[in-house]
C-alpha distance (Angstrom), angle and dihedral (degrees) to the residues before:
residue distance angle dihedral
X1 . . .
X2 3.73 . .
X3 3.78 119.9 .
X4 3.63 111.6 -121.3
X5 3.96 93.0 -154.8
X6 3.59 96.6 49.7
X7 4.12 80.9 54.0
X8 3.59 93.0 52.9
X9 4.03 99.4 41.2
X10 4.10 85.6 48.1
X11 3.93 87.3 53.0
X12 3.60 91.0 49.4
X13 3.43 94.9 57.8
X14 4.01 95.0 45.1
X15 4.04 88.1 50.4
X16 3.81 96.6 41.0
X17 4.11 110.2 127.7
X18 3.57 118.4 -150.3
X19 4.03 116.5 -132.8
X20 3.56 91.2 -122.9
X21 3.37 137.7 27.4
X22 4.27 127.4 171.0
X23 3.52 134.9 177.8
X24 3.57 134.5 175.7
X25 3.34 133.8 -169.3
X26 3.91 129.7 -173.9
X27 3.90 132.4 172.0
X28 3.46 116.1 -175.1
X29 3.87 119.2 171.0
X30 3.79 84.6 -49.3
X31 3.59 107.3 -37.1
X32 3.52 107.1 118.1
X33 3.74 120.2 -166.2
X34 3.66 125.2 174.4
X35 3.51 128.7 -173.6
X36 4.27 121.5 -160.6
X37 3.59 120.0 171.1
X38 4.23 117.4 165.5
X39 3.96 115.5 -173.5
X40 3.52 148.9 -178.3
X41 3.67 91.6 -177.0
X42 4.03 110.7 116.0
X43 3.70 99.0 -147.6
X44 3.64 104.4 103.3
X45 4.23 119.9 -116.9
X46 3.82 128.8 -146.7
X47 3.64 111.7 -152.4
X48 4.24 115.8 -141.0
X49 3.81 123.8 -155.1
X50 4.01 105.9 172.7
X51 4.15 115.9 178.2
X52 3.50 107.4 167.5
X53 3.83 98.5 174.5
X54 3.57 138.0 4.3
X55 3.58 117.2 177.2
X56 4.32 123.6 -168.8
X57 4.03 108.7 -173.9
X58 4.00 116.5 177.6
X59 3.72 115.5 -177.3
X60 4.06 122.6 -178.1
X61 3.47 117.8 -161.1
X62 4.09 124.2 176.7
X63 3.46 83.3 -24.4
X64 3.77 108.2 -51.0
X65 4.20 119.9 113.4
X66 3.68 120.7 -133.7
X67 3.52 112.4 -175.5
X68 4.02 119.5 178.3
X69 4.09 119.0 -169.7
X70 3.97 106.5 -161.8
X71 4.02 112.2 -167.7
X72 3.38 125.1 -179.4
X73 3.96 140.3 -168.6
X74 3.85 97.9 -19.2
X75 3.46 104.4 179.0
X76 3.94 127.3 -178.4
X77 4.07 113.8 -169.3
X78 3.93 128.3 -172.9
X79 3.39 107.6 -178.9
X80 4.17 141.7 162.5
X81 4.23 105.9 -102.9
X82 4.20 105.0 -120.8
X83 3.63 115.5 -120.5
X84 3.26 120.0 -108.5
X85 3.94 110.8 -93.7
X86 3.67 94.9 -160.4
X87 3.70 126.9 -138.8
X88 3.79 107.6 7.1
X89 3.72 130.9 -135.4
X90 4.10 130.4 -71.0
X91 4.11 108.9 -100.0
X92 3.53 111.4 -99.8
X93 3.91 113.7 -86.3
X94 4.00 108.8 -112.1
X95 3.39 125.4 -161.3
X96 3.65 129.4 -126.3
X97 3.65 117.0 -94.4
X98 3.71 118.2 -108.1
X99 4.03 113.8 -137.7
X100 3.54 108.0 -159.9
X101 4.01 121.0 178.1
C-alpha cells in the first residue's frame, strides 16, 4: 500500500522554490564566466556585472591577420542589499579657522 504522506512530502521537496535564484552569464571573446547562486536565504541580493572596456583590434598586413582582444576590469558582484539605516547623522561641527599673522 503506498503512503499518501510520504507522496505528498516527496512532492514538496521536488516543487520547492528557492527565494532567490541568480545567474549570470558572460561571453567575451572567449572568456566565459558564469555566475549561479540558489538560496533560501531571505535577505535580498543585487547582482553586479561591471565591463568598463572591451577592446577587439584586427589588423591584416600582406596577408597575415593580427587580431588583439584588450579586456579590462570585468567585475561580476553578488552581494546582500544593506538595509536602510534611516535618517543619517548631523555633519560634524567645524570650527572657524583662526588666521594668525
Amino acid at each position: 500500500m503506498v503512503n499518501i504522506k510520504s507522496i505528498l512530502n516527496m512532492a514538496k521537496k521536488l516543487f520547492k522554490r528557492s527565494k532567490g535564484y541568480d545567474k549570470i552569464t558572460l561571453r567575451l571573446y572567449g572568456l566565459d564566466v558564469e555566475v549561479k547562486r540558489k538560496t533560501n536565504i531571505d535577505v535580498p541580493h543585487e547582482v553586479t556585472v561591471v565591463v568598463p572596456r572591451v577592446e577587439f583590434r584586427k589588423k591584416i598586413k600582406d596577408g597575415e591577420e593580427d587580431v588583439e582582444i584588450i579586456m579590462n576590469s570585468i567585475t561580476v558582484v553578488h552581494s546582500p542589499r544593506h538595509k536602510d539605516l534611516g535618517t543619517s547623522s548631523q555633519p560634524p561641527n567645524i570650527p572657524k579657522r583662526i588666521n594668525r599673522e
